[in-house]
N, C-alpha and C positions, 0 to 999 in steps of 0.2 A: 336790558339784558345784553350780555355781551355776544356776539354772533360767533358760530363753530363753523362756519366755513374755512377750508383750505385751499392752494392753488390745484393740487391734484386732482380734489374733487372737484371742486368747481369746472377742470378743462373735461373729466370725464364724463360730470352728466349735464354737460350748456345743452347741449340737444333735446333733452327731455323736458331740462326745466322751461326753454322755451315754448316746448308745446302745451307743457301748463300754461306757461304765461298767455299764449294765445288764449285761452277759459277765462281766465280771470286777471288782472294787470291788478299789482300791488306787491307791497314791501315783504320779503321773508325772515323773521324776528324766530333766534332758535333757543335753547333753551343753554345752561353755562356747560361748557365741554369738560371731560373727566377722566380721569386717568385712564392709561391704557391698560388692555390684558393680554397676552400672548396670544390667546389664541382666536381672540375677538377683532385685536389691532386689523385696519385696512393693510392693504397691499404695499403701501409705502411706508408701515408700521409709523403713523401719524396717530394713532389713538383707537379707540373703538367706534364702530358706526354711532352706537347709540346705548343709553344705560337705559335699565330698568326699575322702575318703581312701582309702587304699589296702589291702586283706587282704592279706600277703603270700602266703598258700596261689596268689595267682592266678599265681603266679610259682613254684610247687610243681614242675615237671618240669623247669625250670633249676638251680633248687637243688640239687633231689636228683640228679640228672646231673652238675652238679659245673661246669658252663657259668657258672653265678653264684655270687657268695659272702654270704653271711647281712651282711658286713661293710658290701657295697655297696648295701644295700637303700632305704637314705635316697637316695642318688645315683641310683640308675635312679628308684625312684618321681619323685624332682622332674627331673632331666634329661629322661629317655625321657616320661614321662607329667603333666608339670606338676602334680602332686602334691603336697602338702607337710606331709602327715598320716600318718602309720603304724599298721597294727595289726601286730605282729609274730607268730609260730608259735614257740611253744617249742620243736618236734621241728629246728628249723632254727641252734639253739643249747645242744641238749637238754643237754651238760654242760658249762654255763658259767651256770648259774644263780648259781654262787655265786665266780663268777671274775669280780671287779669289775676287772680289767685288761680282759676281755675286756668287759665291760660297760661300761667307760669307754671304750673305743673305738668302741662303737656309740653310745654317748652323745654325745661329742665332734664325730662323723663326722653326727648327724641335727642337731646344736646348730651345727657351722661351715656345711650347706647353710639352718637355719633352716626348718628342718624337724621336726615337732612328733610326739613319740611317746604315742600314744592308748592304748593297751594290748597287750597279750599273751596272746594264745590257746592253752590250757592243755590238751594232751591226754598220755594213756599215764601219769596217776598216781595210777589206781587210781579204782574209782568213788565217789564221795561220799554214792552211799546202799546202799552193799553192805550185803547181806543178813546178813550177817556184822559182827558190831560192832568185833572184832578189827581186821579187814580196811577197815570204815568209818573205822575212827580214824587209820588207818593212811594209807590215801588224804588225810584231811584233813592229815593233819601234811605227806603228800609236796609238798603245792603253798604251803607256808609259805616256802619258796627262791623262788617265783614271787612270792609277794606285796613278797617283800625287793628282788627283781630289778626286780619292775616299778616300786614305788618309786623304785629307786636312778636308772632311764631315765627318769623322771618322766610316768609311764603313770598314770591315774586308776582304770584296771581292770586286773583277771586275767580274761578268759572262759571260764570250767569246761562243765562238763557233765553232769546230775544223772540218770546210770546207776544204775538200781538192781534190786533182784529182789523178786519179792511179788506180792502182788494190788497192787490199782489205789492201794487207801486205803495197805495196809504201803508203796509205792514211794513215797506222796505223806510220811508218815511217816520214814522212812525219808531221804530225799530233802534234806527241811526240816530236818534233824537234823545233818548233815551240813554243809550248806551255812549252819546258823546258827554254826555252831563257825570256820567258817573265815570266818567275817565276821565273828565278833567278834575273832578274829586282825588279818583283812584293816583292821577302823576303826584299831586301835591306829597303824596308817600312813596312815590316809586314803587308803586305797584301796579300790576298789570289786568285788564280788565278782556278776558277770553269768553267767547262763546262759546258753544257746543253744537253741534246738528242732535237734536232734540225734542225731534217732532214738530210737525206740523210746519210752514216753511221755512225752520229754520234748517230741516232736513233737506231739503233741494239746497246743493250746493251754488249752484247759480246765485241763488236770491242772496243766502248766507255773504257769502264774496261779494255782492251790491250792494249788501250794507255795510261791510267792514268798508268796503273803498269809501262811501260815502260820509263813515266819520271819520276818515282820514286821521288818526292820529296813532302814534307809534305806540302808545300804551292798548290799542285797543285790538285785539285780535283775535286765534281762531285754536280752540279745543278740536281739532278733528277726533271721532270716534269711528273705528274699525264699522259699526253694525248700526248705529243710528239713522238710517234714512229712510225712514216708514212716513210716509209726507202726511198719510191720513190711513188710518187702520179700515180695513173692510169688516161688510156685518150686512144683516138683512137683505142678502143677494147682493151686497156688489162686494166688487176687489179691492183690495186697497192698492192705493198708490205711492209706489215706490219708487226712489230714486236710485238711479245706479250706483253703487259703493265705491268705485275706484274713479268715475270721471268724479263724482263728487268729492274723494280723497284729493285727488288733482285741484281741484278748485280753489280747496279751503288750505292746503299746505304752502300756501308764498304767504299766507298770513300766519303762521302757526307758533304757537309757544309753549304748546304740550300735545301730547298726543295719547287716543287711551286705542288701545289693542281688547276690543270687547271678542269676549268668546264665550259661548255655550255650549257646543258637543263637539266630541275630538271622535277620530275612526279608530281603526285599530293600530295605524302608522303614526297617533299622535299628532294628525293633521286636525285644524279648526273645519269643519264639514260645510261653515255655511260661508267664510272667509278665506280667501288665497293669502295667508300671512303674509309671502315670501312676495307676491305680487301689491301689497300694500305698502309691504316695507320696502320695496322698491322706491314706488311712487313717492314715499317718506326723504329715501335719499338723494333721489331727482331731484327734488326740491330745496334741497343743500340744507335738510333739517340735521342734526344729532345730536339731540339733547334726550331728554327720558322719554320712554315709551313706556306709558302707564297699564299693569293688568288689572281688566276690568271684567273680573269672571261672573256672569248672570244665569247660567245653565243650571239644571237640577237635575241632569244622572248623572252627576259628579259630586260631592262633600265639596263646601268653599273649604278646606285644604287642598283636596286635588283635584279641586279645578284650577287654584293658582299654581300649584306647582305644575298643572300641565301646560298652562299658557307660558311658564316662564318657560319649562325645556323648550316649548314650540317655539317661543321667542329669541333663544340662546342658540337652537339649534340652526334656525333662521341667521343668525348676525355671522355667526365663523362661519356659515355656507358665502353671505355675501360676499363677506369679508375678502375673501380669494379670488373675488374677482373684482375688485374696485384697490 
């Protein structure tokens, strides 16, 4: 992927991204840069910080209710939500990975609204760092149909998810082991192979960032999500263990190639209650990212209508505030 870096930005945030770098040492992979907007464009009218597309999980109780079809998802994102980027759910085509009829229709159907497919988010095929090497290998080979799929849509990524079992070091092993075999798959197509913070260590950004360095390779990198770092959920008297969101945003953004902006309840200022946007999207630009920032609405006192439409204004109204000052 071609990098969105500028001279501007790059002299305005070296300070910051250095103190990320100080967390974590590795490469920053951004997503492709895109036209400006008047009133988004940065300070030195160089473009917009960063565009917005859509997760389809936010649309996750239409789907699976049977209200919506996987077929219309280009059409609602750009109609209903002026959108015009997708991430897609494999669980919402789960077998038609290898049915290029049905893939040419989702192709065809995101290509005549002109509407651009970003990736595909990759769950239920086994873990990539199973404790098990059997079972490891096995995982890897199952999402080889996603890398072909995602190809075929003209997606840059697959977003996996690096499950595994062990101590801290065997899951970081483990993990990198996995996730290097399916990237050297995933280059063979020029496609990119992203993690996610996703529970359990792959939530601690530390760990997340020791295993991307330790596959070391440029196709291989990091989903950061806005809410994801619940490391192990609590229950039966104890707490759960949670990772800070913004050191871990820090962590995982010098590897990043998409970014999702999860949201669940807004106040009455249209502010995210359990996430600082403006202080996430910060840390997003320190890191000399501007490629899509994907909304990933999970809340229920909001309709998935308005809950994306709140996250985009929160998101929009975020980017022209930064904007004036970068």
């Amino acid at each position: 992927m071609q990098s969105s870096f500028n001279r501007r930005r790059f002299l305005a945030t070296s300070t910051a991204a250095l103190a990320a770098t100080a967390i974590c040492q590795g490469k920053t992979a951004t997503a492709a840069p895109v036209q400006p907007t008047p009133d988004d464009a940065d300070s030195a009218g160089e473009g917009p910080l960063f565009d917005i597309s859509l997760a389809q999980w936010s649309l996750h109780r239409k789907l699976k209710s049977g209200k919506m079809d996987n077929l219309d998802f280009a059409k609602v994102a750009k109609e209903e939500f002026g959108i015009h980027a997708l991430e897609y759910v494999n669980q919402f085509f789960k077998d038609k990975a290898g049915d290029q009829g049905y893939l040419g229709q989702m192709k065809q159907r995101a290509a005549d609204l002109g509407v651009k497919s970003l990736l595909i988010m990759i769950d239920g095929e086994g873990q990539l760092g199973n404790a098990d090497e059997a079972k490891r290998a096995k995982a890897v080979e199952n999402h080889y149909k996603w890398v072909d799929a995602a190809k075929f849509l003209g997606c840059h990524s697959i977003r996996v998810n690096a499950a595994s079992g062990g101590s801290y070091e065997e899951q970081v092993d483990r993990a990198a082991e996995g996730l290097a075999k399916l990237s050297e798959f995933a280059a063979k197509s020029d496609i990119n192979v992203i993690v996610e913070n996703h529970g359990g260590l792959s939530s601690n950004g530390q760990w997340l960032a020791q295993v991307i360095r330790k596959v070391n390779m440029d196709n291989c990198g990091t989903l950061p999500d806005f809410g994801n770092f619940t490391i192990k959920r609590g229950g039966n008297g104890t707490e759960p263990v949670v990772y800070d969101r913004y050191l871990g945003m820090a962590s995982l953004m010098p590897f990043a190639k998409a970014v999702s902006a999860k949201s669940h309840d807004f106040d009455a200022g249209g502010n995210e209650v359990n996430t600082d946007f403006e202080k996430m999207l910060t840390i997003m630009l320190d890191a000399g990212y501007s490629g899509y920032v994907g909304i990933e609405y999970e809340g229920g006192g909001l309709s998935e209508s308005e809950g994306i439409m709140a996250t985009k204004k929160l998101l929009e109204r975020c980017r022209t505030m930064l904007a004036k000052s970068r």
